[in-house]
C-alpha positions in Angstrom: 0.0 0.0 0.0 2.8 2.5 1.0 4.3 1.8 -2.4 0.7 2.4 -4.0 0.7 5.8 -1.8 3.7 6.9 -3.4 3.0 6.5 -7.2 0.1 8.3 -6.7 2.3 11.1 -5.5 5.5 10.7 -8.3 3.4 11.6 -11.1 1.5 14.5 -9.5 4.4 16.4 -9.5 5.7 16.9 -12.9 2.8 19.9 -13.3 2.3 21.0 -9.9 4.7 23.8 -7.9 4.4 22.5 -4.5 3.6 25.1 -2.3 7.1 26.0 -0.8 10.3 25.5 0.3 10.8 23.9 3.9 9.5 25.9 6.7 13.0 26.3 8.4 14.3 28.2 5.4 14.1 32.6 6.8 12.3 33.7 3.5 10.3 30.5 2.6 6.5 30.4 2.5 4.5 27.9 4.2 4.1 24.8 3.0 0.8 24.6 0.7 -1.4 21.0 1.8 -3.9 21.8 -1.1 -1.6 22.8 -4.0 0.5 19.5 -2.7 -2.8 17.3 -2.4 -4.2 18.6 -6.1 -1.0 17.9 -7.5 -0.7 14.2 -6.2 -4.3 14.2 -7.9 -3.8 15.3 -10.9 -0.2 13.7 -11.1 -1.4 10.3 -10.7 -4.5 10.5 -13.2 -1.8 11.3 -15.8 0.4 8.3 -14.1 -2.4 6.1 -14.8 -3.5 7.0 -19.0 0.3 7.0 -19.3 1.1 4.0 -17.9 -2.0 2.2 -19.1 -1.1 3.5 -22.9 2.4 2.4 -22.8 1.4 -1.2 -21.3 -1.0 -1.8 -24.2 1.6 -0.8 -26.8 5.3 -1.5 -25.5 7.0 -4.2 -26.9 9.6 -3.9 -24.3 8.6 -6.2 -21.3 10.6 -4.5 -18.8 8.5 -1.2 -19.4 5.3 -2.7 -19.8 5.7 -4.6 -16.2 6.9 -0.8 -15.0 3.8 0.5 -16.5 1.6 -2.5 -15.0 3.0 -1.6 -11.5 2.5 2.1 -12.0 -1.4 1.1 -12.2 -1.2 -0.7 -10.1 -0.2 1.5 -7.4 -1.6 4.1 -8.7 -5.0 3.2 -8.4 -4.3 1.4 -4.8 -3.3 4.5 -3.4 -6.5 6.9 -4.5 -8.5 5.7 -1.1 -5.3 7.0 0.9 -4.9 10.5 -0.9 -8.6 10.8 -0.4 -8.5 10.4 3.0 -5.7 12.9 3.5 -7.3 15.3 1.2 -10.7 14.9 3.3 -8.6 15.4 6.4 -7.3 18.7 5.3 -10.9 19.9 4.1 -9.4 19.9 0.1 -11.3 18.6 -2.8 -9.5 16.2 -5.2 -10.0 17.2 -8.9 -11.5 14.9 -11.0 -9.9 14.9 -14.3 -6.7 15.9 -15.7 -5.8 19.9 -15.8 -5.1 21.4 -19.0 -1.3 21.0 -19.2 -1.6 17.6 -18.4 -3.9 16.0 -21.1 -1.9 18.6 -23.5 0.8 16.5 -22.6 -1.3 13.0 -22.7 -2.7 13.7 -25.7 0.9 13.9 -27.1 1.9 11.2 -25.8 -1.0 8.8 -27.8 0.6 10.2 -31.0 4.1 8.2 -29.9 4.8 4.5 -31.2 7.6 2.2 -30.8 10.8 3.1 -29.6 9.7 6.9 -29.0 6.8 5.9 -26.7 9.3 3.8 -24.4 11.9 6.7 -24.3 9.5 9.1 -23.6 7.1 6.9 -21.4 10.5 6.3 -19.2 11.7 10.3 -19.2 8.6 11.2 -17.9 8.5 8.2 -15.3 12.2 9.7 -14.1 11.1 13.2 -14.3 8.0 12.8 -12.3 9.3 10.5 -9.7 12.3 13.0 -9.2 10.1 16.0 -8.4 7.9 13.4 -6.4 10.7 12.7 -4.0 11.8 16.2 -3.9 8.0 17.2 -3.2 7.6 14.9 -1.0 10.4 15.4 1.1 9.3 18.7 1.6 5.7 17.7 2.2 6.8 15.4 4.9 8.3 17.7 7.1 6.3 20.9 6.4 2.9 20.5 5.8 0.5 21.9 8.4 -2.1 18.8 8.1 -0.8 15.9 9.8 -2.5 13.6 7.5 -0.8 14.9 4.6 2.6 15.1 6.1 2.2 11.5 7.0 0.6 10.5 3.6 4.0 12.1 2.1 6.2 10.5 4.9 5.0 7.1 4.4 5.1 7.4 0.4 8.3 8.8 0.1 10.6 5.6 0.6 8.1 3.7 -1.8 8.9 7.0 -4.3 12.5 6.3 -4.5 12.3 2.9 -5.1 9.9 4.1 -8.4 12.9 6.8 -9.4 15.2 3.5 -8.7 13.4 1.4 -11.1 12.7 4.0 -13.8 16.3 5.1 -14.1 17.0 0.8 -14.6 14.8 1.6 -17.7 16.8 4.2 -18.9 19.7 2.1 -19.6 
């Protein structure tokens, strides 16, 4: 589940600024639980079409198991962001944002070789600002249900940046 909770999460942030830098930093804002809870929303909706498109059309069994996972724990960690959005009194979106399904609706244009490299850049790309986000999340957010969502994905989020880099290679 905690590896479901953090999928849901690495996607979310390729679009989304989260909030702010840590709290201990002078000049820093706080920490924003909604922008970081919408994003994880958003994020793993596009985590999902992605992933689901490139499974149906990889030939490459590595990234189609990737993709499978992605899902996977993508889906499996919906019930927990819900409850940590609900906690901190913010609605989850229900469909993709603009930039987002620009970017999907790329993406179902790409066959072959170009849909596994660019399936797998965005995997690295979004897991890195996931664990970044996350990081931050975990030790400033106000709500302690989303700073223990984040807390509990994160570990789960660098495995995912672990095994998309593998792909890379």
């Amino acid at each position: 589940m905690i590896r479901s909770i953090a999928l849901v999460a690495s996607v979310a942030l390729l679009a989304a600024p989260f909030g702010a830098r840590a709290q201990d930093e002078p000049s820093a804002p706080a920490f924003d639980d909604a922008k970081f809870v919408q994003g994880v929303a958003v994020g793993g909706m596009y985590a999902v079409y992605l992933s689901e498109l490139t499974g149906m059309q990889t030939r490459n069994s590595n990234i189609r198991k990737f993709a499978l996972l992605m899902v996977k724990d993508h889906l499996a960690a919906k019930e927990e962001l819900a409850a940590a959005a609900k906690a901190a009194g913010v609605t989850l979106p229900t469909k993709l944002d603009a930039e987002h399904q620009k970017r999907y609706e790329t993406f179902k244009d790409y066959k072959g070789d170009n849909l596994d490299r660019d399936y797998v850049k965005a995997m690295v790309k979004c897991h890195t600002d996931g664990v970044a986000a996350f990081a931050l999340a975990s030790k400033g957010a106000k709500n302690p249900a989303v700073k223990d969502f984040a807390a509990k994905a994160l570990p789960t989020l660098q495995k995912h940046l672990e095994m998309a880099k593998a792909l890379e290679k």
